[in-house]
MITIMI-156154 format. One record per residue (C-alpha): residue in three letters; chain; x, y, z. Coordinates in steps of 0.5 Angstrom, whole numbers, plus 500, padded with zeros to 3 digits. Each point is the difference from the previous one (the first is absolute). Layout:
// MITIMI-156154
+-----+----+-----+-----+-----+
:  aa : ch :   X :   Y :   Z :
+-----+----+-----+-----+-----+
: ALA :  A :   X :   Y :   Z :
...
+-----+----+-----+-----+-----+
END
This chain:
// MITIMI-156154
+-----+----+-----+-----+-----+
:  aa : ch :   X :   Y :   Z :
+-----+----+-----+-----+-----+
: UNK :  A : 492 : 565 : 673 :
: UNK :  A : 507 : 501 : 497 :
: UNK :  A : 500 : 505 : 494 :
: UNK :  A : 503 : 497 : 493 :
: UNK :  A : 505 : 505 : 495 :
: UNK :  A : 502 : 498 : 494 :
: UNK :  A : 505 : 503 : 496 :
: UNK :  A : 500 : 501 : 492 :
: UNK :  A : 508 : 502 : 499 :
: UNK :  A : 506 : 499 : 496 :
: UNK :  A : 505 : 494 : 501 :
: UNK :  A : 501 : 500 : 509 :
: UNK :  A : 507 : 498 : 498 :
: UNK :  A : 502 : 506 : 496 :
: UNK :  A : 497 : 506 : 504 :
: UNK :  A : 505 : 505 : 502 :
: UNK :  A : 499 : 498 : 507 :
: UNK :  A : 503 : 507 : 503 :
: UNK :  A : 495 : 504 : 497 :
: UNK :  A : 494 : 496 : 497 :
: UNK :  A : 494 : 503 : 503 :
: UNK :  A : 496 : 494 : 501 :
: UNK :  A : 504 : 496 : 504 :
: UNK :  A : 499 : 505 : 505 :
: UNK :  A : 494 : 499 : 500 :
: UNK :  A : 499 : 493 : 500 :
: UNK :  A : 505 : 501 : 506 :
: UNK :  A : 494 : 504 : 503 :
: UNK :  A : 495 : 496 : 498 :
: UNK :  A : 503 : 494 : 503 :
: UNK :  A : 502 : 503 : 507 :
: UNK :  A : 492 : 501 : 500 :
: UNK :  A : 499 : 492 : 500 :
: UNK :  A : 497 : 501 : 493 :
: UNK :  A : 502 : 494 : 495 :
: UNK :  A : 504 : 501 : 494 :
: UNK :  A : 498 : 497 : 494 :
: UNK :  A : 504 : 502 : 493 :
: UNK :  A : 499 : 499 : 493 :
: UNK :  A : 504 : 503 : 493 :
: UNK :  A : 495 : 502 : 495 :
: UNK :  A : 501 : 494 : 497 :
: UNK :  A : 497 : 496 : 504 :
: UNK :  A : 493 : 503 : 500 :
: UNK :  A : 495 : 497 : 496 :
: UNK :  A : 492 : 501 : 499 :
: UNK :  A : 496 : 493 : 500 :
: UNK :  A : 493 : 500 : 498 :
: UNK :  A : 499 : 508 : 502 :
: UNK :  A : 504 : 499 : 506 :
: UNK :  A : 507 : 504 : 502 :
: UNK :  A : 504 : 494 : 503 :
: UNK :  A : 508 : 499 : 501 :
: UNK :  A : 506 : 496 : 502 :
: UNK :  A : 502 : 503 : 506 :
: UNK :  A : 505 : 498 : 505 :
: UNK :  A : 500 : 502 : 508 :
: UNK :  A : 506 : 505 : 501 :
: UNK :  A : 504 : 502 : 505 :
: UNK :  A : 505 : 505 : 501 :
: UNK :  A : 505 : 502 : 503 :
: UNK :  A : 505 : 505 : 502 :
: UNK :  A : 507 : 497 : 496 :
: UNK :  A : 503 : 503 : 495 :
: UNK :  A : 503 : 493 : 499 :
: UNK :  A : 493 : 497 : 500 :
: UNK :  A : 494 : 503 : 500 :
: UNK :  A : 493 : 496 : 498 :
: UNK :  A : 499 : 493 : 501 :
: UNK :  A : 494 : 497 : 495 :
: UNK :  A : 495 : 494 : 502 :
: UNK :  A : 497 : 495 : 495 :
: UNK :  A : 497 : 504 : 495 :
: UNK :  A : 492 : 498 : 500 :
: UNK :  A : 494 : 502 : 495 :
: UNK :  A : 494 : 504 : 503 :
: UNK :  A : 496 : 505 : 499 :
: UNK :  A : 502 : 508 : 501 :
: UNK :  A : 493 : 501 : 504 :
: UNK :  A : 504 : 496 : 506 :
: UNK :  A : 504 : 506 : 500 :
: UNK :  A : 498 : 505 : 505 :
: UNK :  A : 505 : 506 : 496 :
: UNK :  A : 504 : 499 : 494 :
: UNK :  A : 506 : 505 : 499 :
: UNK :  A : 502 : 501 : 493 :
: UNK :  A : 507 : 502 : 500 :
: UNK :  A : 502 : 497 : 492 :
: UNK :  A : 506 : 506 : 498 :
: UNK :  A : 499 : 502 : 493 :
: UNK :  A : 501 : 500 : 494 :
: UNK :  A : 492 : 501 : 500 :
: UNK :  A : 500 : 496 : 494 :
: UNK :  A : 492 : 494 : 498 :
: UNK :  A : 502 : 495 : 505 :
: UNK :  A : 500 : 506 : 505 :
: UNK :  A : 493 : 501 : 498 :
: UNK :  A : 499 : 493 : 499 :
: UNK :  A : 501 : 499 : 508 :
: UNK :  A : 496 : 506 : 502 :
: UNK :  A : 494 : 497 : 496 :
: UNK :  A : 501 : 494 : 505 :
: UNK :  A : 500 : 504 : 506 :
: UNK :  A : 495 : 503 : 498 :
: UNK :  A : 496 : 494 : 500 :
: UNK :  A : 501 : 500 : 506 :
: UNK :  A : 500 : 505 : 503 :
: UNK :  A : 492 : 500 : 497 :
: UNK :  A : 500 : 495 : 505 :
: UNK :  A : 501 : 504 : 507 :
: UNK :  A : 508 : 499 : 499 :
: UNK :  A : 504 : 506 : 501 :
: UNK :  A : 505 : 502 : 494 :
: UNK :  A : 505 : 505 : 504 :
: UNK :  A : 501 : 505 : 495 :
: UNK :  A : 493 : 499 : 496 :
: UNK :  A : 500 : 496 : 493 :
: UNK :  A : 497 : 506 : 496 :
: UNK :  A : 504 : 505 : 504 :
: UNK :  A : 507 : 498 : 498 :
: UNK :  A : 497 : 499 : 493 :
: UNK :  A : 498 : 507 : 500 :
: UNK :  A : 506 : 503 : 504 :
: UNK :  A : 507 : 500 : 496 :
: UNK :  A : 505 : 502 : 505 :
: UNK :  A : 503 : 505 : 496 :
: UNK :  A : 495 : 503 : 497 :
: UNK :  A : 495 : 500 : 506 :
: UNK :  A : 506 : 505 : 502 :
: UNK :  A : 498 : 505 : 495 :
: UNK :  A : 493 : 501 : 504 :
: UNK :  A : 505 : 504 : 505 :
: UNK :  A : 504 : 504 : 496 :
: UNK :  A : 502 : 504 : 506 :
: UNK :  A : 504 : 494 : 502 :
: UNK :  A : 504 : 498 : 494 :
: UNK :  A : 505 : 504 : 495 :
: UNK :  A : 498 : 501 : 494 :
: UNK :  A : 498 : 496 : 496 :
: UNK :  A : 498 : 497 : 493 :
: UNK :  A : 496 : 493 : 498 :
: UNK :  A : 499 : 500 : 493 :
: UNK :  A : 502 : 494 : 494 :
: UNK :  A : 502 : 505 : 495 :
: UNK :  A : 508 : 501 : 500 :
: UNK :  A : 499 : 507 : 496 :
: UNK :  A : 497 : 503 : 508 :
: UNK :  A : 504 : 496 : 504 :
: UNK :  A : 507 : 503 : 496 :
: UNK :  A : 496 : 507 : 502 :
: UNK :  A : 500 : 498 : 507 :
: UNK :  A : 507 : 498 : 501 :
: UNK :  A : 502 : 507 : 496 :
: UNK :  A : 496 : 504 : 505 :
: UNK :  A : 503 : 497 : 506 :
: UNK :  A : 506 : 497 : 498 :
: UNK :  A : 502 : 495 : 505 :
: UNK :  A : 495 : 495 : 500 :
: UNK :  A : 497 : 492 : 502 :
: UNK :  A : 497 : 496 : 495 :
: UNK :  A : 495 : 493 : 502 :
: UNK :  A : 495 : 495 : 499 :
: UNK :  A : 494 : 501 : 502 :
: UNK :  A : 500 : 492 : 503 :
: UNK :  A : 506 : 500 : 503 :
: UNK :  A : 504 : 499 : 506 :
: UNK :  A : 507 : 500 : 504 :
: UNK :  A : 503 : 504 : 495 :
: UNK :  A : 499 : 497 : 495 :
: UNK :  A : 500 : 504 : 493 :
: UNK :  A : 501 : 505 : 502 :
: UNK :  A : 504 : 505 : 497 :
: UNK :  A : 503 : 507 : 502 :
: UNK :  A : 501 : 504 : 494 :
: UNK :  A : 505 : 507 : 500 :
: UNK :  A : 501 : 506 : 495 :
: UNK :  A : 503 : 498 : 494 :
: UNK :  A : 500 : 492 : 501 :
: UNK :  A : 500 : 497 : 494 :
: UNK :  A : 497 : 493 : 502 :
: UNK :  A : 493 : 505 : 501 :
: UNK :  A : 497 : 497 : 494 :
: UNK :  A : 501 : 493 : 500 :
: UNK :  A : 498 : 500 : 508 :
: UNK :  A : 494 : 504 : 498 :
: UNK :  A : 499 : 495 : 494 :
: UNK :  A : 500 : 494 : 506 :
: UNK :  A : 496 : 502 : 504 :
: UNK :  A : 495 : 501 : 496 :
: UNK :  A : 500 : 495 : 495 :
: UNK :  A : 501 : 505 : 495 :
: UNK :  A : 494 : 504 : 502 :
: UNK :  A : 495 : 494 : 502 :
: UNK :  A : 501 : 500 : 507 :
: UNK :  A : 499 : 507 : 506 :
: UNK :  A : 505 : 500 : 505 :
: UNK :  A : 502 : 506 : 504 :
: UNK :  A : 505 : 506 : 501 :
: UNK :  A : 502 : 504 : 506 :
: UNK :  A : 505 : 505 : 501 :
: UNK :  A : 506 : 496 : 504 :
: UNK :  A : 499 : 502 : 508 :
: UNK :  A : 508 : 501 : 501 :
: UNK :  A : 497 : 498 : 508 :
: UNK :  A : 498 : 493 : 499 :
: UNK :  A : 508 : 498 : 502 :
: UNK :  A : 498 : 501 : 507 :
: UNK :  A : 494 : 495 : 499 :
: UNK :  A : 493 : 500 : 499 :
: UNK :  A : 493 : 501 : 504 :
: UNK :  A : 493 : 495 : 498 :
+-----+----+-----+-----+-----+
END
C-alpha cells in the first residue's frame, strides 16, 4: 500500500527553493513513491474532536523555475495520513501552538507527527542550545536590559535576537561604543517585557554556518 505524507509548511511558493530543507525532503519522499499531500496551517481544523485538514496532492520537482504543482484541495481526516512532517518556520507565535494542538490530535490517533508536537513546544531552538554550552560562544538570555548591557560591555562585539525569529530577522550586532544600544536593546525587549538572547559575535560566521 502506498505510504501517504503530508506536509505542514509556509506558502510552497515562496520558499527559498536553493536552500529550503524541506524540499529536499519531499524530493526523497517522492523518489520512494510516497505520496505528497500539503496543507499550510490554516487549512488545519478540528471537527468534533477530529484533526482534519484541506489538503492538496503535491508534487515536486527539480526546477528552480517551477517546482511543485498542487492537486484540487480536498477535506480529510489527518489519520488517513501515515506521517505529517511539521516544518511552519517561526515566529513560534498562538497559531503555531494552535496547529500543534491539531496534530496533536491526530497524532493520538496513530499518525505520525515529524517532530513531535510537544516536543517542538518544549524545545525553543535558541534556547535548547544552551543544554550545550561547549558548543556555543558565550552567552546571555535574559529580559532585563540592565544585565544585557553588562554582557555586551564584558565582550564588546556582540549579537543581539528574538528568541521566535528567523532568517535573520532582527537581529542586531552590537560594537564598543554604539550609540543605538540602548534603543536596540528597548526593542527588542519591549522595554524589559519580552527575553531575547545575546552571544559574543563569532567573527567565523562569514565563512558559513554548520546545523
Amino acid at each position: 500500500m502506498t505510504i501517504k505524507i503530508g506536509v505542514v509548511m509556509d506558502p510552497i511558493s515562496r520558499i527559498q527553493f536553493k536552500k529550503d530543507s524541506t524540499m529536499a525532503m519531499l524530493w526523497a519522499a517522492q523518489a520512494r513513491d510516497w505520496q505528497l499531500y500539503y496543507m499550510e496551517p490554516g487549512d488545519l481544523f478540528l471537527e468534533q474532536g477530529k484533526a482534519r485538514a484541506s489538503m492538496s496532492h503535491l508534487t515536486v520537482f527539480h526546477d528552480p523555475e517551477s517546482w511543485y504543482t498542487l492537486g484540487n484541495a480536498q477535506v480529510e481526516d489527518l489519520t488517513e495520513l501515515d506521517a505529517i512532517l511539521m516544518r511552519k518556520d517561526p515566529p513560534f507565535d498562538n497559531e503555531y501552538v494552535y496547529a500543534t494542538y491539531m496534530l496533536e490530535a491526530a497524532e493520538r490517533e496513530g499518525t505520525l507527527i515529524v517532530n513531535r508536537c510537544h516536543s517542538l513546544r518544549d524545545c525553543n531552538e535558541k534556547v535548547f542550545a544552551t543544554q550545550f554550552p561547549q558548543c556555543c560562544p558565550p552567552l546571555l538570555v535574559s529580559s532585563d536590559t540592565r544585565r544585557l548591557k553588562a554582557f555586551q560591555t564584558e565582550h564588546g562585539d556582540v549579537i543581539f535576537k528574538p528568541l521566535d525569529g528567523m532568517g535573520g530577522a532582527s537581529i542586531f550586532r552590537v560594537k564598543p561604543g554604539d550609540p543605538n544600544l540602548n534603543v536596540i536593546l528597548e526593542t527588542l525587549t519591549h522595554f524589559g517585557k519580552r527575553t531575547i538572547m545575546a552571544q559574543r559575535f563569532i567573527p567565523e560566521i562569514t565563512e558559513g554556518d554548520k546545523r
